[in-house]
N, C-alpha and C positions, 0 to 999 in steps of 0.2 A: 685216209684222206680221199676224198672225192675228186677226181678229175673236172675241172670245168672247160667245156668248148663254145665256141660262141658258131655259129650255124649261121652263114647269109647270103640270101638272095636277092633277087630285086625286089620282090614286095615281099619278103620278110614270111611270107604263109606256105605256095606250092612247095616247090625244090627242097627248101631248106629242112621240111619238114620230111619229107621224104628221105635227103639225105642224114640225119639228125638218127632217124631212126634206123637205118643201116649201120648207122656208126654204133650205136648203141648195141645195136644185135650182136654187130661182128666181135665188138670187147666184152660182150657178158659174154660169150663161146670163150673166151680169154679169161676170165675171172677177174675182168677189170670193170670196175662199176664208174659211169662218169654224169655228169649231169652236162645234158646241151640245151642252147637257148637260141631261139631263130631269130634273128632278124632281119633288115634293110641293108642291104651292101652299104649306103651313105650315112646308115647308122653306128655305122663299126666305130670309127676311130673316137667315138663319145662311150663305145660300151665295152670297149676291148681292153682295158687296162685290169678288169679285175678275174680274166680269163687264163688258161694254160695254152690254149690252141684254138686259132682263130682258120676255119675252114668255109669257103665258097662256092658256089655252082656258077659263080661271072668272074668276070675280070673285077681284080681289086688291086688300086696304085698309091691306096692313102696310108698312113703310118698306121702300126702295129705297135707301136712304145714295146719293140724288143721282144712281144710274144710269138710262138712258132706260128706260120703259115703254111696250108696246105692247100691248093688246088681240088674240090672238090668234084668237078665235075663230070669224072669219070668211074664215081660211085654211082652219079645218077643214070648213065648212059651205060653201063655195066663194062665198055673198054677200056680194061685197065684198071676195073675199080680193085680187084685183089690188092693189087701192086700198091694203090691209094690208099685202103684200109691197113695195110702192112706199114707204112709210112706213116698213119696217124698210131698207130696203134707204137711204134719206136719211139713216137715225142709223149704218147701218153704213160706207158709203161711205168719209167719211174717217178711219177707223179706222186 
């Protein structure tokens, strides 16, 4: 089974994209294969329910219907992104 993450920024294109694919790198070094989808931080709570892990590079305060959240944005800034990829990589594992 495939990991699903949902990836979001403010517009949905830079960051997320960016981070999306970090996330991807750091879990194929893992042997964990996941599929991420970028979008709109105010798009979340319409597209988050058929996700495993819902990660941002903004502030996000809207509902998750129970799926894990991660702070993304110190993958994008590189402080503390280990510590952050170690943390997604814990909720993705046993997926």
């Amino acid at each position: 089974m495939v990991a699903r993450i949902l990836v979001a920024c403010g517009n949905g294109i830079a960051t997320s994209t960016v981070v999306a694919s970090k996330i991807k790198s750091f879990l194929a070094d893992k042997n964990i294969t996941v599929e991420t989808t970028q979008t709109k931080l105010m798009e979340v709570p319409s597209k988050i329910e058929n996700y495993d892990l819902l990660v941002t590079t903004g502030q996000f305060e809207g509902k998750t219907h129970n799926v894990p959240y991660v702070h993304g944005l110190p993958i994008l800034t590189g402080v503390g992104a280990e510590s952050t990829l170690n943390e997604i990589y814990n909720v993705i594992k046993d997926k």
